[in-house]
PyMOL Python script that loads the backbone (N, CA, C, O; Angstrom):
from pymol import cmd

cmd.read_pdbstr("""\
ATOM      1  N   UNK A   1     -12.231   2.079   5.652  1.00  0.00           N
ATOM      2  CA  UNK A   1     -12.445   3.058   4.609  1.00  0.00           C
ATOM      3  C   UNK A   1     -13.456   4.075   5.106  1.00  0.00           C
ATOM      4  O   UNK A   1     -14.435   3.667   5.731  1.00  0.00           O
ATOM      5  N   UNK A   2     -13.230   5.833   4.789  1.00  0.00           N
ATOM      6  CA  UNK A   2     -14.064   6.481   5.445  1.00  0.00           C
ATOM      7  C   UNK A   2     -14.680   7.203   4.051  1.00  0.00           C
ATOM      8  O   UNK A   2     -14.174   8.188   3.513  1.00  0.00           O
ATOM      9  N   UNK A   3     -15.795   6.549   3.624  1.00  0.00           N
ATOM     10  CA  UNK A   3     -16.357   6.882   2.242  1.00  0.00           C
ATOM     11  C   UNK A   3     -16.531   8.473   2.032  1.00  0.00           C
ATOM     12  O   UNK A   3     -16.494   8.925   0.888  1.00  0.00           O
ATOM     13  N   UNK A   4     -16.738   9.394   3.248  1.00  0.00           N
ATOM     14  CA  UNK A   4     -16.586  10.514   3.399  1.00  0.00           C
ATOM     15  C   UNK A   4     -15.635  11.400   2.903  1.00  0.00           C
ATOM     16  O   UNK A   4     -15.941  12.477   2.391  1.00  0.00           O
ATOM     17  N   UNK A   5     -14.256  10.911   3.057  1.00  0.00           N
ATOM     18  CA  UNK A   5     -13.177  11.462   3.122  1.00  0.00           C
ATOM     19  C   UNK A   5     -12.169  10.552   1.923  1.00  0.00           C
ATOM     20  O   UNK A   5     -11.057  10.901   1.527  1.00  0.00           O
ATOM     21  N   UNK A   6     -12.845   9.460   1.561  1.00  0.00           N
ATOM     22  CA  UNK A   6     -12.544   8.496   0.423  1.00  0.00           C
ATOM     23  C   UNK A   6     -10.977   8.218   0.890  1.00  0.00           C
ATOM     24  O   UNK A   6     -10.238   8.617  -0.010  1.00  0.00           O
ATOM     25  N   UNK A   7     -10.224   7.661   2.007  1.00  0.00           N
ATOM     26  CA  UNK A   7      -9.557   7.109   2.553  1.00  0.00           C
ATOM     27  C   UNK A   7      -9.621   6.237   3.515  1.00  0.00           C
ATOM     28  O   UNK A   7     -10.632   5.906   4.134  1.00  0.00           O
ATOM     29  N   UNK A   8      -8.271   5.760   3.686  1.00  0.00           N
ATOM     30  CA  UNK A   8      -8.277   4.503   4.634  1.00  0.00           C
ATOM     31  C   UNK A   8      -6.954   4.157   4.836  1.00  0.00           C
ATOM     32  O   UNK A   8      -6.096   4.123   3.954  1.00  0.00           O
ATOM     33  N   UNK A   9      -6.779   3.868   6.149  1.00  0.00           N
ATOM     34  CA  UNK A   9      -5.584   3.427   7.160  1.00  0.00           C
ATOM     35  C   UNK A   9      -5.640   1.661   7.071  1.00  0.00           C
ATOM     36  O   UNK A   9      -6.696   1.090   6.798  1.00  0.00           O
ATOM     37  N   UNK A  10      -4.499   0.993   7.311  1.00  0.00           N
ATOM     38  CA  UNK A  10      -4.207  -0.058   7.552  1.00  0.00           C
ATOM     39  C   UNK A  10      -2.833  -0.367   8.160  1.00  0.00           C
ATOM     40  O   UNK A  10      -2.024   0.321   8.782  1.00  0.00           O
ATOM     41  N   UNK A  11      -2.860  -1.788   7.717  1.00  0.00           N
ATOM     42  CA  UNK A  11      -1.255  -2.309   8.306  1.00  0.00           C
ATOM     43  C   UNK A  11      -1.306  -3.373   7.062  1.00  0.00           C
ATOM     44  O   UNK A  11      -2.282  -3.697   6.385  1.00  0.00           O
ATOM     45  N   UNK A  12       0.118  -3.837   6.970  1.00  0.00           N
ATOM     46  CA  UNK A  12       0.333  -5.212   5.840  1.00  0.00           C
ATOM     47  C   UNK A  12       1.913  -5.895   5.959  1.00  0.00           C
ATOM     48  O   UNK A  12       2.994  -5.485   5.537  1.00  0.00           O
ATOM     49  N   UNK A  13       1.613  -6.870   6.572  1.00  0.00           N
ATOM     50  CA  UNK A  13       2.547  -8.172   6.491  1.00  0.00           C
ATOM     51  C   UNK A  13       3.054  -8.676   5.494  1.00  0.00           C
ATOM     52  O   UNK A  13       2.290  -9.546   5.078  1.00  0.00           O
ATOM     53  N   UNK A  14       4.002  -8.588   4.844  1.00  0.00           N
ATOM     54  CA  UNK A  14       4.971  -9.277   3.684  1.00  0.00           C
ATOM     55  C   UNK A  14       5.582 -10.079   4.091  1.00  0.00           C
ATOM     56  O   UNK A  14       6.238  -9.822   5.101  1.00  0.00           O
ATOM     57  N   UNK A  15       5.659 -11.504   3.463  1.00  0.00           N
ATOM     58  CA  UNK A  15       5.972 -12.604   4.198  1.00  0.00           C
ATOM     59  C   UNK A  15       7.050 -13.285   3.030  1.00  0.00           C
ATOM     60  O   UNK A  15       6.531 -13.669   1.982  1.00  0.00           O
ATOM     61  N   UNK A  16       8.455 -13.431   3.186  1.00  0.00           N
ATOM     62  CA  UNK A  16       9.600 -13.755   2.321  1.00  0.00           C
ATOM     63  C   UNK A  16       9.359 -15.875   2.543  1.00  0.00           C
ATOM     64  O   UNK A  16       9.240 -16.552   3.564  1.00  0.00           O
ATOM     65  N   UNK A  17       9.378 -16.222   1.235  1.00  0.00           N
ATOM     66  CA  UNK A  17       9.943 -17.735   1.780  1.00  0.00           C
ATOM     67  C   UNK A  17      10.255 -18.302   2.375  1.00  0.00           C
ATOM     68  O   UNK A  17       9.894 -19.476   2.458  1.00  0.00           O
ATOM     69  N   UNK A  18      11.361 -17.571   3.326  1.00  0.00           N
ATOM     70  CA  UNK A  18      12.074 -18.445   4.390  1.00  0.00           C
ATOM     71  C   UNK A  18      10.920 -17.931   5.620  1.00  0.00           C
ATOM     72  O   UNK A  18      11.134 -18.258   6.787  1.00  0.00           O
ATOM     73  N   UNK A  19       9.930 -17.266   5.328  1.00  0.00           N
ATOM     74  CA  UNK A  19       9.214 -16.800   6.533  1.00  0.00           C
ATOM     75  C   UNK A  19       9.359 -15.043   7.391  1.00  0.00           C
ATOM     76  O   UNK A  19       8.634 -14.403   8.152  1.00  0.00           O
ATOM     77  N   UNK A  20      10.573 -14.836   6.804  1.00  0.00           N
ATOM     78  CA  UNK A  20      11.138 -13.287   7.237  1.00  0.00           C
ATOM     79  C   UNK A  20       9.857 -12.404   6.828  1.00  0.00           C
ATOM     80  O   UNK A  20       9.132 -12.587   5.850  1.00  0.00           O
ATOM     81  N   UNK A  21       9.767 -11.541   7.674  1.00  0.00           N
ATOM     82  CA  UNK A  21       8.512 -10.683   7.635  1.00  0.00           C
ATOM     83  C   UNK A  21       8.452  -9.400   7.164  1.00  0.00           C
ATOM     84  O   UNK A  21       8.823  -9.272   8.331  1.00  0.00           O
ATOM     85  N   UNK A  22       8.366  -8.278   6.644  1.00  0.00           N
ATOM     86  CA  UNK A  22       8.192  -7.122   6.841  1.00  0.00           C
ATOM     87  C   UNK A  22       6.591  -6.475   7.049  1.00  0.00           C
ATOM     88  O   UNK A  22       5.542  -6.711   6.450  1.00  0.00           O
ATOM     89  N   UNK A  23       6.980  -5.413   8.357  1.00  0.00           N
ATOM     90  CA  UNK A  23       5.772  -5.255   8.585  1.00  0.00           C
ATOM     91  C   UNK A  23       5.628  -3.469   8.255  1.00  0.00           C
ATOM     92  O   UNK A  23       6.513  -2.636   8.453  1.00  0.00           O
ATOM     93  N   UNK A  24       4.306  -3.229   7.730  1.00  0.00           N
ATOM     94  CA  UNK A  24       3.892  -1.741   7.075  1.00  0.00           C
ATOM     95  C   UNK A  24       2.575  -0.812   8.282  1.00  0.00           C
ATOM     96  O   UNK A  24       1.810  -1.356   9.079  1.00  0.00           O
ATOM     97  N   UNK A  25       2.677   0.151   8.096  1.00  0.00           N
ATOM     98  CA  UNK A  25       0.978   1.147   8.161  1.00  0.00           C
ATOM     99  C   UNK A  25       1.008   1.435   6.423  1.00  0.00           C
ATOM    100  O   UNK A  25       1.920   1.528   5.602  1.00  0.00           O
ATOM    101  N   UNK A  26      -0.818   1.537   6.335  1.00  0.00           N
ATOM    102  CA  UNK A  26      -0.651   1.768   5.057  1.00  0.00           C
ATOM    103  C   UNK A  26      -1.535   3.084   5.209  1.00  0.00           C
ATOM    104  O   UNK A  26      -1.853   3.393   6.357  1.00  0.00           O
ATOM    105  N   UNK A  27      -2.088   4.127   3.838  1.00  0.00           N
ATOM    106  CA  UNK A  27      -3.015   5.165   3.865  1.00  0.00           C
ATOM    107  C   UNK A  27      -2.862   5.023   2.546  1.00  0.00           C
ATOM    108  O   UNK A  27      -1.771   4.990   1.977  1.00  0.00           O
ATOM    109  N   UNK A  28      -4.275   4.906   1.853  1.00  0.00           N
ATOM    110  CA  UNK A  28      -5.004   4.928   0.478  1.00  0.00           C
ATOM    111  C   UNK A  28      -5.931   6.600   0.290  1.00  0.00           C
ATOM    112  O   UNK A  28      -6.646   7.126   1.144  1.00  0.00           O
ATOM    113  N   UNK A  29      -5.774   6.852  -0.378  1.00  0.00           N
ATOM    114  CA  UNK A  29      -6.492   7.667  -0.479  1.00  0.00           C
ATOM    115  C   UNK A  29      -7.128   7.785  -2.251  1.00  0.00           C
ATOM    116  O   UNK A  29      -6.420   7.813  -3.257  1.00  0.00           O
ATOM    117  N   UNK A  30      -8.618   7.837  -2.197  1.00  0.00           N
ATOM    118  CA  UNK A  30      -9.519   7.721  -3.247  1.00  0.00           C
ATOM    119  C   UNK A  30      -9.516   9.273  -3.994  1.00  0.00           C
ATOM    120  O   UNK A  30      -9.407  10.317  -3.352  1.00  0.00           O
ATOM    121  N   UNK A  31      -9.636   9.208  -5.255  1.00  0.00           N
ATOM    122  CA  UNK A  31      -9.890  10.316  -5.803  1.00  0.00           C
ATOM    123  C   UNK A  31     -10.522  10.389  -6.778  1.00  0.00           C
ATOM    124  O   UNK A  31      -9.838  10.442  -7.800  1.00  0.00           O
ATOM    125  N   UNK A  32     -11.869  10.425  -6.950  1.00  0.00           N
ATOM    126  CA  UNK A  32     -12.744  10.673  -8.193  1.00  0.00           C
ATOM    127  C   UNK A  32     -12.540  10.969  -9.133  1.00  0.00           C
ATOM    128  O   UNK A  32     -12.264  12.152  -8.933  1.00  0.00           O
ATOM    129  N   UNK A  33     -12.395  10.747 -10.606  1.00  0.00           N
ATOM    130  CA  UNK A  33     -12.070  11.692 -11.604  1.00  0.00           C
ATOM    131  C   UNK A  33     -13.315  11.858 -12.818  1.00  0.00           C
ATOM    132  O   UNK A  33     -13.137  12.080 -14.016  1.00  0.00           O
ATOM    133  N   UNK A  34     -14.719  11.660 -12.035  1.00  0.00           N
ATOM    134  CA  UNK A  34     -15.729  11.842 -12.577  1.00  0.00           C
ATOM    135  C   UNK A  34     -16.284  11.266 -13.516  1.00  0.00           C
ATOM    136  O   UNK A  34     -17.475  11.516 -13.707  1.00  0.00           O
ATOM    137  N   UNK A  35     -15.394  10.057 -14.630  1.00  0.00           N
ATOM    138  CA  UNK A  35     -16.116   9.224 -14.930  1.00  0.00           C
ATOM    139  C   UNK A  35     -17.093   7.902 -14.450  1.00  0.00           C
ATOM    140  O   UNK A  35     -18.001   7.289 -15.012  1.00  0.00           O
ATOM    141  N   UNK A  36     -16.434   7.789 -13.129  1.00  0.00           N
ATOM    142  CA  UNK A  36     -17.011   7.067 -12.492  1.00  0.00           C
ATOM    143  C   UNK A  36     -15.326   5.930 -12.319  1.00  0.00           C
ATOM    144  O   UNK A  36     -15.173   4.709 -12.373  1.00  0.00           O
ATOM    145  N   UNK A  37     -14.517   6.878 -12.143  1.00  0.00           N
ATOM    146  CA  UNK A  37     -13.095   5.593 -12.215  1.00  0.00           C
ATOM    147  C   UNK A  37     -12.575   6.556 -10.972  1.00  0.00           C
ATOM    148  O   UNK A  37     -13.075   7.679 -10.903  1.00  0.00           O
ATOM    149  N   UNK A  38     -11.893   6.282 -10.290  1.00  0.00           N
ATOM    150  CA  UNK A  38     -10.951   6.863  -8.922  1.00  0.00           C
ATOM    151  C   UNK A  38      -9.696   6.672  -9.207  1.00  0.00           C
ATOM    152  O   UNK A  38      -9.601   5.522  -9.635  1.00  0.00           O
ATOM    153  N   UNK A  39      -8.552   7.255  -9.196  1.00  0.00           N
ATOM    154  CA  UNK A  39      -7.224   7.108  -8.557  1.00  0.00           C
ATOM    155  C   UNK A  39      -7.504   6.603  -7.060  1.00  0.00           C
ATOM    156  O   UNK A  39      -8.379   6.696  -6.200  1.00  0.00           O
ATOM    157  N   UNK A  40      -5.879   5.843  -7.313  1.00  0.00           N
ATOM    158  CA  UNK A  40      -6.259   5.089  -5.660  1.00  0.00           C
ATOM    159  C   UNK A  40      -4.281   5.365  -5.251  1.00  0.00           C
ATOM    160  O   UNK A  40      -3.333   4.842  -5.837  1.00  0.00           O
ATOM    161  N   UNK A  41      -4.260   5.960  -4.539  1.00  0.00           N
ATOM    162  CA  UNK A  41      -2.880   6.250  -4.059  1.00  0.00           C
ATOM    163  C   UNK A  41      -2.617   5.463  -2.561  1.00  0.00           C
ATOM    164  O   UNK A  41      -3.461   5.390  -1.669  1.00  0.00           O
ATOM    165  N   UNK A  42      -1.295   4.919  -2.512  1.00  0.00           N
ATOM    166  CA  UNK A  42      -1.301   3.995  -1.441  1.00  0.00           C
ATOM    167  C   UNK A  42       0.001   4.841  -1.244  1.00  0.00           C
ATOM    168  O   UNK A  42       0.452   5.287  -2.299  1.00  0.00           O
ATOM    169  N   UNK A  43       0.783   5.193   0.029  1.00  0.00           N
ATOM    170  CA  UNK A  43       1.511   5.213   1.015  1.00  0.00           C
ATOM    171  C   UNK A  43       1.651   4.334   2.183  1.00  0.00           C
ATOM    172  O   UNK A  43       0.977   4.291   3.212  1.00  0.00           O
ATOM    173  N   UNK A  44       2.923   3.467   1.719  1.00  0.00           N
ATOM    174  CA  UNK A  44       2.863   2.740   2.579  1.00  0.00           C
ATOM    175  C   UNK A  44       4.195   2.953   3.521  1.00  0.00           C
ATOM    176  O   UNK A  44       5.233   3.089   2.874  1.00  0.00           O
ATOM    177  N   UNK A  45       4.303   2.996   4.740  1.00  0.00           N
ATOM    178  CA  UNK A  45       5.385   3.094   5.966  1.00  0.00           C
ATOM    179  C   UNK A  45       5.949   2.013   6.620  1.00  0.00           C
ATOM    180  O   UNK A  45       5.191   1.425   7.392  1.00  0.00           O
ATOM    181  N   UNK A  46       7.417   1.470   6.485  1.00  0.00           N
ATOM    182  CA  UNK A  46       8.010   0.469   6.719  1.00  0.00           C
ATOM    183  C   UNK A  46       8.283   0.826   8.062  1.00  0.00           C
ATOM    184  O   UNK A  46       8.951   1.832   8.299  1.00  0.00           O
ATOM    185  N   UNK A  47       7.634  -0.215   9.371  1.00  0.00           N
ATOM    186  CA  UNK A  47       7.758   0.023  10.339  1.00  0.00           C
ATOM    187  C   UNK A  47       8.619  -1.201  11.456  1.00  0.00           C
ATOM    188  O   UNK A  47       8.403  -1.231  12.668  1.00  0.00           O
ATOM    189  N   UNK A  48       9.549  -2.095  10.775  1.00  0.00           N
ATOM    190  CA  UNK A  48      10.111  -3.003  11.129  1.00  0.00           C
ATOM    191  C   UNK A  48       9.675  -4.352  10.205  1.00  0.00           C
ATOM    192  O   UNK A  48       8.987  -4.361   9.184  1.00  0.00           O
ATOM    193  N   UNK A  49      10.320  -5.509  10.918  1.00  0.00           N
ATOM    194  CA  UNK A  49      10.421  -6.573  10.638  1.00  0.00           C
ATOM    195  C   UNK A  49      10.910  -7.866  11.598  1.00  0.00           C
ATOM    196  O   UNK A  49      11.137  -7.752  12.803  1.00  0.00           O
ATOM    197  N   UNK A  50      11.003  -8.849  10.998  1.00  0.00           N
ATOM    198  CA  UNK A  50      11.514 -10.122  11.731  1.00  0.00           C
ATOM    199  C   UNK A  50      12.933 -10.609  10.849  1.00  0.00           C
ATOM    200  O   UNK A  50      13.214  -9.919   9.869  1.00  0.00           O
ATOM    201  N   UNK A  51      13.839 -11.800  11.188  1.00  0.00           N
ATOM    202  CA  UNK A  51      14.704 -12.035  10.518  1.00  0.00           C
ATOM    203  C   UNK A  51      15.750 -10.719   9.892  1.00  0.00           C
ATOM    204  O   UNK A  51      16.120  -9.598  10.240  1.00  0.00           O
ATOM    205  N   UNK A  52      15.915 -11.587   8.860  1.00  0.00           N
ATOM    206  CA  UNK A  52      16.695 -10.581   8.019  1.00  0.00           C
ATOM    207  C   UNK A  52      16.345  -8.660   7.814  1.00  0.00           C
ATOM    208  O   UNK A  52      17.062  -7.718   7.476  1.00  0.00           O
ATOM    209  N   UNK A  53      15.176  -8.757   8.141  1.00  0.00           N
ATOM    210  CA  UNK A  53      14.392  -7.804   7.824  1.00  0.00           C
ATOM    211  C   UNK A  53      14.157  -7.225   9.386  1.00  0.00           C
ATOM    212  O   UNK A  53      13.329  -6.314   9.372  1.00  0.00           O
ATOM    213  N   UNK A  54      14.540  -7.445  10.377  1.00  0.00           N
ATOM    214  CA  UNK A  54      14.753  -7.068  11.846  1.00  0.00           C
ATOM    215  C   UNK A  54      15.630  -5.398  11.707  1.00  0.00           C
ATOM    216  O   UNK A  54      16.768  -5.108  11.336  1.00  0.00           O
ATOM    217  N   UNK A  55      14.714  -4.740  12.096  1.00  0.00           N
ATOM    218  CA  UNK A  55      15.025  -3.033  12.673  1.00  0.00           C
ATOM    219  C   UNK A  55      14.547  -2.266  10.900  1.00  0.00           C
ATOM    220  O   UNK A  55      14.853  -1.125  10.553  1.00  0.00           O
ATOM    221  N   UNK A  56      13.819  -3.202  10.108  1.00  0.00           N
ATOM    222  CA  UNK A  56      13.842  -2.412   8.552  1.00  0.00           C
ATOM    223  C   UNK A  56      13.235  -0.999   8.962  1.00  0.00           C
ATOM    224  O   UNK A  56      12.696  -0.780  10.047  1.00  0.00           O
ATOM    225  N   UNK A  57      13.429   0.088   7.764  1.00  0.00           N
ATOM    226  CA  UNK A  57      12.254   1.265   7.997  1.00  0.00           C
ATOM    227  C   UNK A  57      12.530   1.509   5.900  1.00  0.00           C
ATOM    228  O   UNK A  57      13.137   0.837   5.066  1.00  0.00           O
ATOM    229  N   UNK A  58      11.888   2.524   5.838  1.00  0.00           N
ATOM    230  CA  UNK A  58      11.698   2.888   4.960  1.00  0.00           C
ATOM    231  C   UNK A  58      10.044   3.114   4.509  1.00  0.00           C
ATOM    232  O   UNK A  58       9.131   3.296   5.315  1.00  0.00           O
ATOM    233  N   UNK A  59       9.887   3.047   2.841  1.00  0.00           N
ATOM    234  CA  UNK A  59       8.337   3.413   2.582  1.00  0.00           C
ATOM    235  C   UNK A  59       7.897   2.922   0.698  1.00  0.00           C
ATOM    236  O   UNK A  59       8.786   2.845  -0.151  1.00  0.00           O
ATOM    237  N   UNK A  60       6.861   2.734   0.476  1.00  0.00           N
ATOM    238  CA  UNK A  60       7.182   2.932  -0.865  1.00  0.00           C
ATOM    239  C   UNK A  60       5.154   3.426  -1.058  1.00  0.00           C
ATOM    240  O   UNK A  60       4.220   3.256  -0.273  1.00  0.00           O
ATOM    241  N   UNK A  61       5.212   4.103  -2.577  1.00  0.00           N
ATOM    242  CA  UNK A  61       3.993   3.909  -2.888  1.00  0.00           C
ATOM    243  C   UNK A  61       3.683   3.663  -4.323  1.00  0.00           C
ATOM    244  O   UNK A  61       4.499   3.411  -5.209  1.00  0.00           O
ATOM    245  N   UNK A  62       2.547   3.758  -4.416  1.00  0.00           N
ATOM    246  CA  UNK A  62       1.818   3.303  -5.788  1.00  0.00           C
ATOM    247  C   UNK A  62       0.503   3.633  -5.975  1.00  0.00           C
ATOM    248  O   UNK A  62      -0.246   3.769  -5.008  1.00  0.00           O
ATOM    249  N   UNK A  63       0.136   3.776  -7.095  1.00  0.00           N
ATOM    250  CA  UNK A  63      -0.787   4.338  -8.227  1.00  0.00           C
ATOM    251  C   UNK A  63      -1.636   3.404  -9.119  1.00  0.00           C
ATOM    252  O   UNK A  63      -1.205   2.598  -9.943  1.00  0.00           O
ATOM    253  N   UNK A  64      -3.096   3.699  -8.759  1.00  0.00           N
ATOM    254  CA  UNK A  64      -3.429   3.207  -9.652  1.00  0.00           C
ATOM    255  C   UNK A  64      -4.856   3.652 -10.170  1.00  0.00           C
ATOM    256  O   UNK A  64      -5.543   4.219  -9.320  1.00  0.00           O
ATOM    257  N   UNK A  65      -5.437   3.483 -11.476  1.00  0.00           N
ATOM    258  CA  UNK A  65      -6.981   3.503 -11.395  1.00  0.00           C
ATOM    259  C   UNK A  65      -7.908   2.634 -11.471  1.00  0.00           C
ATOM    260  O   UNK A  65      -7.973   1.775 -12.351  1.00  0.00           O
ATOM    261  N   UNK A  66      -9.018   2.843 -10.190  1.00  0.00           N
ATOM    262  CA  UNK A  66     -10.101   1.570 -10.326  1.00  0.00           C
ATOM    263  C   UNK A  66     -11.215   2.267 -10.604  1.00  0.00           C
ATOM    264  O   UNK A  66     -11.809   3.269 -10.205  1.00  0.00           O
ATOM    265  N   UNK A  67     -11.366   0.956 -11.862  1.00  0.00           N
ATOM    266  CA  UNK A  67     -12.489   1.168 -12.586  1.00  0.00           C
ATOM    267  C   UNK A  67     -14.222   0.062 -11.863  1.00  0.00           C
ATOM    268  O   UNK A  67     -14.325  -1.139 -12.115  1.00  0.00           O
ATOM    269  N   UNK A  68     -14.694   0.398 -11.500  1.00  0.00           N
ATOM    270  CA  UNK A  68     -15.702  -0.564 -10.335  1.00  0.00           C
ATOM    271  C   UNK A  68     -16.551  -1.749 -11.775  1.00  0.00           C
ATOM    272  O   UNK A  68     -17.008  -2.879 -11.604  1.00  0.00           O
ATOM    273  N   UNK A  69     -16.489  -0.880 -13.178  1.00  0.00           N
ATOM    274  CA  UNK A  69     -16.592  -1.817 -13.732  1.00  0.00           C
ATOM    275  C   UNK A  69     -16.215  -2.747 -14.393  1.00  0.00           C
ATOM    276  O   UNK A  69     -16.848  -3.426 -15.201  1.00  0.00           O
ATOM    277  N   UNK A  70     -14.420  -2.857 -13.845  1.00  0.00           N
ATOM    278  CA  UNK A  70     -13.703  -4.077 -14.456  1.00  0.00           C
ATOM    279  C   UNK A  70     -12.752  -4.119 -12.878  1.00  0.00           C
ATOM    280  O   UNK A  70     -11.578  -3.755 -12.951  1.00  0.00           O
ATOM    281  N   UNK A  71     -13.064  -4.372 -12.105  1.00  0.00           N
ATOM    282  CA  UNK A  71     -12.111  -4.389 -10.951  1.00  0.00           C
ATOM    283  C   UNK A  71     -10.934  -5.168 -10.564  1.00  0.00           C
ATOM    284  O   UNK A  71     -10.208  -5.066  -9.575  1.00  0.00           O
ATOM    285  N   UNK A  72     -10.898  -6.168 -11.813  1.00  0.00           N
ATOM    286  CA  UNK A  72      -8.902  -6.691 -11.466  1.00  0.00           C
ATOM    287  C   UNK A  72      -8.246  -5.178 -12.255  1.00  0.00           C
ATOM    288  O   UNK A  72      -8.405  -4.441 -13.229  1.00  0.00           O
ATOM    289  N   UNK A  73      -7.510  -5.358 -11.158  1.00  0.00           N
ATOM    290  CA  UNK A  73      -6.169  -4.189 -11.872  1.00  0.00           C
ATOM    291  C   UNK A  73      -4.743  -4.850 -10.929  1.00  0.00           C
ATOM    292  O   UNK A  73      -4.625  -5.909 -10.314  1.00  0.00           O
ATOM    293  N   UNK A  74      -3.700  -3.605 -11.165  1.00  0.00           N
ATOM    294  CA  UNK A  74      -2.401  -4.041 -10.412  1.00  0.00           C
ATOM    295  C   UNK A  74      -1.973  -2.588 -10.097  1.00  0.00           C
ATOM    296  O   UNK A  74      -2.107  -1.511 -10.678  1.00  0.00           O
ATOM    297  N   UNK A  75      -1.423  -2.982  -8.981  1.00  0.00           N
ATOM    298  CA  UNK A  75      -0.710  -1.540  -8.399  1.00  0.00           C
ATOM    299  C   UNK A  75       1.025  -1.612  -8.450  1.00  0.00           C
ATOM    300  O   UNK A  75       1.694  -2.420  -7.806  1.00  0.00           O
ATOM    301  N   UNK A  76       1.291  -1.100  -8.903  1.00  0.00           N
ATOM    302  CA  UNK A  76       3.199  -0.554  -9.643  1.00  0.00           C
ATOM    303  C   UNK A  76       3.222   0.340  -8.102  1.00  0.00           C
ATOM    304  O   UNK A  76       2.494   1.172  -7.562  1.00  0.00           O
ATOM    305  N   UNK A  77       4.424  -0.324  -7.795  1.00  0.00           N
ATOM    306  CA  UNK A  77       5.006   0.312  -6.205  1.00  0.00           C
ATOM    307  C   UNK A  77       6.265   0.819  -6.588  1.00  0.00           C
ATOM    308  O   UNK A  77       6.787   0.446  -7.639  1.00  0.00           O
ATOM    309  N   UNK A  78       6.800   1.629  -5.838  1.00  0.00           N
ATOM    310  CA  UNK A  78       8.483   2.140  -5.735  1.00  0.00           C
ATOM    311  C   UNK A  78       8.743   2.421  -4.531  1.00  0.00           C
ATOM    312  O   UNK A  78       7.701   2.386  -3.876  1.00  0.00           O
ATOM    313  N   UNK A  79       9.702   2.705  -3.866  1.00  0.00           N
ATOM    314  CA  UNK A  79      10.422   2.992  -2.945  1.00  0.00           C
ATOM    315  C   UNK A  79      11.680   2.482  -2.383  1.00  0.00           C
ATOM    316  O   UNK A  79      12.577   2.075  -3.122  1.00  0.00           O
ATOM    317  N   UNK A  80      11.798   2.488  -0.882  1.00  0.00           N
ATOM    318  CA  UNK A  80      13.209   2.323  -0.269  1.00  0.00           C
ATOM    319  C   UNK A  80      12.844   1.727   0.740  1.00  0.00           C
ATOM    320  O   UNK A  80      11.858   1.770   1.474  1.00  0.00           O
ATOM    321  N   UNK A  81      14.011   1.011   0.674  1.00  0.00           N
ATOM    322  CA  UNK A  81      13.724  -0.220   2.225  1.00  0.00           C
ATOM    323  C   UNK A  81      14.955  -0.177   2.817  1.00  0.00           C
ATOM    324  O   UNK A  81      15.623  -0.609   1.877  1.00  0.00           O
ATOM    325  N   UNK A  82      16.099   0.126   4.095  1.00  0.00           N
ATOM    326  CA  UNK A  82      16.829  -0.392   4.737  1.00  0.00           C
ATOM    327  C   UNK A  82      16.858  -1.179   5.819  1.00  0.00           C
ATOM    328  O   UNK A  82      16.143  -0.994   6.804  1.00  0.00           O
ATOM    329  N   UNK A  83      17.580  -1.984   5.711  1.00  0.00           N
ATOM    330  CA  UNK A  83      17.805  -3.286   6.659  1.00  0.00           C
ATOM    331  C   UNK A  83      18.851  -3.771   7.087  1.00  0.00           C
ATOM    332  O   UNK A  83      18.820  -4.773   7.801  1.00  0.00           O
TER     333      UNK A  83
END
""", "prot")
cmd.dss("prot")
cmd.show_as("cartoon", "prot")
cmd.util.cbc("prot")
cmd.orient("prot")
């Protein structure tokens, strides 16, 4: 996280039951909205997989606001996956 620029890069492993993998890059990006709560926007980039999920691409993202003084929340995703 670059508190500067209120973003951040990653990667994330999704792991199916039988073990099949999909693997991501992610980018969050923070956005103040002055009460002291942020939007938090995630883009995430489907960059392969294992199994069933071998050659995937696609992307999805999601929305959400964190509040630092109740910090469980949930993030609602959408997108597209081919495989």
């Amino acid at each position: 996280m670059d508190p500067a620029t209120g973003t951040a890069t990653g990667t994330q492993v999704m792991t199916a039951a039988n073990g099949d993998q999909i693997f991501s890059t992610l980018r969050v990006v923070l956005t103040p909205l002055g009460d002291g709560t942020s939007t938090v926007a995630v883009h995430f980039t489907i960059t392969g997989g294992t199994g069933r999920f071998s050659g995937a691409s696609g992307f999805y993202d999601g929305l959400d606001i964190l509040n630092p003084a109740d910090p469980a929340g949930s993030l609602t995703i959408s997108g597209e996956i081919t495989y």
